[in-house]
N, C-alpha and C positions, 0 to 999 in steps of 0.2 A: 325686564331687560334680557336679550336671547345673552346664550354663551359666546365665547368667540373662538373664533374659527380655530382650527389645529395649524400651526405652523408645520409640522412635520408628525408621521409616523411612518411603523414597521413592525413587522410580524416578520418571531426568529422561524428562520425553515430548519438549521442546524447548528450545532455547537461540534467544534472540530480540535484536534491539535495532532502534529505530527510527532512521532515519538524516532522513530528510528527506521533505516532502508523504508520498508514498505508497511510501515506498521503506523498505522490512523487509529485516534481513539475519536469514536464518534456517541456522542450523548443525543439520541433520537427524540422525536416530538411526543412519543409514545411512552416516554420513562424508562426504554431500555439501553445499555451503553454496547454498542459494538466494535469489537478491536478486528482490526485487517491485520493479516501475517503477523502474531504477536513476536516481538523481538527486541531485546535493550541488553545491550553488554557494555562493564566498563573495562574490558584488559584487565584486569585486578590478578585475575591467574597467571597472566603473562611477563608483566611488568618486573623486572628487573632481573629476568633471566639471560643466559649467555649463551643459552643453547636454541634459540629458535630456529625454527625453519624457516627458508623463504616464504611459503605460505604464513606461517604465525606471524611473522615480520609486516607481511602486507594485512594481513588482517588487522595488526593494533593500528595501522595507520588510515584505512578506511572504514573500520567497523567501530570501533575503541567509543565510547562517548561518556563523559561527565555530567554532573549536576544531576543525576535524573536515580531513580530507584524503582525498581518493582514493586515495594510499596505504593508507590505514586500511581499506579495506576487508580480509576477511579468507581473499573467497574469492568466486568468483564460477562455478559449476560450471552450475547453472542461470540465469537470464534472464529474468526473465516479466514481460510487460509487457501491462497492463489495457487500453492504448491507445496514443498514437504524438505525443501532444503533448510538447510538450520539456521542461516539467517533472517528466515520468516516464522520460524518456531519453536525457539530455542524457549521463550515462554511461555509456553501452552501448557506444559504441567502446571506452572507455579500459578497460572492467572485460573487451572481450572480448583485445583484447591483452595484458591479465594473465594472465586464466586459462582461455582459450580453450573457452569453456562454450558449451551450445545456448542458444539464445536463441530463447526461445518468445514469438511474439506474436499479435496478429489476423492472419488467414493475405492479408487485403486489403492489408496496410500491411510486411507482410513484405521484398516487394523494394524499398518506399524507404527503410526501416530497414538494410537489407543495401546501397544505394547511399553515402546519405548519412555511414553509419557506415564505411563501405569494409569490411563483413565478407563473409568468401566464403557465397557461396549455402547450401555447406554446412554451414552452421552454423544456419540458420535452421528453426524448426520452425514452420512455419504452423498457428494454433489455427482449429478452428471449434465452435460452438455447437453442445453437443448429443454432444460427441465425449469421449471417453474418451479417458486416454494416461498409458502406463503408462511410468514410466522407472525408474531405480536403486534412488533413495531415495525415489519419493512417485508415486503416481498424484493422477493432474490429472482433474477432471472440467471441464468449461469452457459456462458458462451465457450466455446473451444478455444484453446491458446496455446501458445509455443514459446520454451523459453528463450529466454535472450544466449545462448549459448556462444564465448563469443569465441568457438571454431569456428564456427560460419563467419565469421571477420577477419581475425586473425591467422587461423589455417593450423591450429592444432587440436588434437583432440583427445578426451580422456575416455577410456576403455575398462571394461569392466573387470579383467585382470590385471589394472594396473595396481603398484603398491600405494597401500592406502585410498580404497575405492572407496571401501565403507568407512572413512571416516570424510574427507572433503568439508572442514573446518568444523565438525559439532564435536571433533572433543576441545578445542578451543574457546567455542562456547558453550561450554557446560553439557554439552545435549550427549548422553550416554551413548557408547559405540560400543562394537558393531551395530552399525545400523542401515539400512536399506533406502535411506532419505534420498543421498545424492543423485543414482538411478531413478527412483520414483521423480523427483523432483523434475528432472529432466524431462522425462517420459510425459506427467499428467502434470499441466500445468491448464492453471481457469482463468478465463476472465469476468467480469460482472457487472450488471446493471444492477443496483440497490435504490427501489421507490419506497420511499417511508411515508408513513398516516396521511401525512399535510401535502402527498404527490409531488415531492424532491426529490430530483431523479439526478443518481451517481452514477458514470460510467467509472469502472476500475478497469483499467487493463495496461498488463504488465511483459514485456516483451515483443516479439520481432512481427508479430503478424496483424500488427493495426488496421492495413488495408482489408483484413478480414473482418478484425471485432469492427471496423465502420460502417461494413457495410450490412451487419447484425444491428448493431445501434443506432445510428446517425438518425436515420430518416422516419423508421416506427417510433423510438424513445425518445429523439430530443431531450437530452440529461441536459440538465441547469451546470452541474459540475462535472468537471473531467479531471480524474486523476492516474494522471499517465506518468509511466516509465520514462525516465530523462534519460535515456542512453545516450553513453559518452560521445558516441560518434554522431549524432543530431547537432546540428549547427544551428544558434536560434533562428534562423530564417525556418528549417525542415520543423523544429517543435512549434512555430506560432503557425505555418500551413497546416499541421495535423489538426490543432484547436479549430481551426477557420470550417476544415472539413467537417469536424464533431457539429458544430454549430453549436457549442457550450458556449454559455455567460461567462463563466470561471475555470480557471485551471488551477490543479496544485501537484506538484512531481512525487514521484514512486522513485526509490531508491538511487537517487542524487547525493546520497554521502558519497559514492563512488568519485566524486569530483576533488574530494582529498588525494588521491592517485596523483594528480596529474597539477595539485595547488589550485585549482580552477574559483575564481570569485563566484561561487551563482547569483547573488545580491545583481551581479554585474552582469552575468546573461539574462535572466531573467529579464532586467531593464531593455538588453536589445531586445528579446523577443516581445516586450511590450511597443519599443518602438516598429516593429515590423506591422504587429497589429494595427498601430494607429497610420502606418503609413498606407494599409490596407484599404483602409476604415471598416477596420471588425469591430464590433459594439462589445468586445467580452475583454477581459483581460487574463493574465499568470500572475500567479502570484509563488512568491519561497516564501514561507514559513519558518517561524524562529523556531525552534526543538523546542517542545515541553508547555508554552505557553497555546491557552486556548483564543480561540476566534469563534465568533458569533458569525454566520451566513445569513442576510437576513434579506427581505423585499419591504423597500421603505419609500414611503411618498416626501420628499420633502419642496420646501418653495424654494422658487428662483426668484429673479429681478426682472427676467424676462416677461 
């Protein structure tokens, strides 16, 4: 008597979870874990003081988050950081004293990243635009990007004699000042394609110049996942056209806590921008993600009725 037939399978391509702003812990096919912008603060320094600043004030309110620990991470073998402001790296010392990973960043911002965090030289891989880099578990392709600076929206701007230039929130989060982050940050900001062993292809890109990383991306790399910057001012009709443009299967957003600002549901945009896609008939969908909890990304055969 033969076997009987498979009602369903699937082969996992990644294991995901968001942690915070723009910080993805990703556990690759390869056995290696790679963290994006490492970052997790709870307010703990802040909390029940009388003297905050406007700044410290808006920071416990869109950065602050519970339930979660720097213990918790699970693994820190790679390091990749989009830019050098200190809410993409406020834990990059403490994740490299756990797991003594390379810490891949803009190759400009390199040595104040390896001062400030006290990690040795050798550990740092300096990224530049344009460049290719091939490691264990995943080749890096690394693209040109511009921050979300939101003078270009709003019509104000910060200058490099202003008071307190070299702090711009890292003594709030922990991150030792004087420091040279906030300018670099500005200045050298990356974006990325991330192909791992099993050819899962991640586009990352984080700020105002998407018409640019798309047209680096879209059409040579075809990424399966897009993980794009939800900036506030994108209306889900402009975030589910950007997906359409990528031609990703999947989306998941880049620093979306900023919707505390403003109380905004994302449960609730995100479901428009899904409804935009099917009103489309785009075959991919967005997804928000619960903080801290992982997900399986997977290509699975299953039966219908049909």
């Amino acid at each position: 008597m033969s076997a009987e037939y498979k009602k369903e399978i699937s082969s996992e391509a990644l294991k995901i979870r968001w942690i915070s702003v723009q910080c993805y812990e990703m556990k690759l096919p390869g056995g290696g874990t790679l963290v994006t912008d490492p970052f997790y603060w709870d307010g703990s320094n802040l909390e029940g003081r009388d003297d905050l600043t406007k700044q410290q004030q808006n920071d416990l309110k869109v950065y602050a988050q519970k339930g979660f620990s720097p213990d918790d991470f699970t693994g820190g073998d790679y390091l990749l950081l989009s830019h050098v402001h200190s809410d993409h790296n406020n834990m990059t010392g403490k994740l490299w004293e756990r797991f003594y990973g390379r810490v891949l960043v803009p190759a400009e911002a390199a040595e104040e990243v390896a001062r400030v965090h006290n990690i040795p030289y050798g550990a740092m891989v300096p990224l530049h635009p344009g460049n290719t880099y091939y490691f264990d578990d995943f080749t890096l392709k690394v693209y040109p990007g511009a921050h979300d600076s939101r003078a270009f929206r709003e019509g104000y701007f910060s200058r490099p004699l202003d008071p307190g230039a070299d702090d711009m929130g890292s003594s709030s989060f922990g991150v030792p000042c004087p420091n040279r982050f906030a300018g670099l940050g500005y200045i050298h900001c990356l974006n990325f394609l991330i192909e791992t062993r099993n050819n899962y292809r991640i586009s990352f890109s984080a700020g105002r110049d998407y018409e640019e990383h798309l047209q680096h991306v879209a059409v040579p790399e075809r990424p399966n996942l897009m993980l794009r910057h939800r900036i506030r001012s994108y209306s889900p009709e402009e975030y589910a056209r950007q997906m359409e443009q990528m031609g990703a299967q999947l989306m998941m957003p880049l620093h979306h806590n900023n919707a505390r600002a403003a109380g905004e549901d994302l449960n609730e945009y995100f479901e428009k921008v899904n409804q935009v896609l099917r009103q489309d008939g785009y075959f991919g969908a967005a997804f928000n993600p619960e903080p801290y909890k992982w997900y399986s990304i997977r290509t699975s055969i299953t039966g219908t009725e049909e």
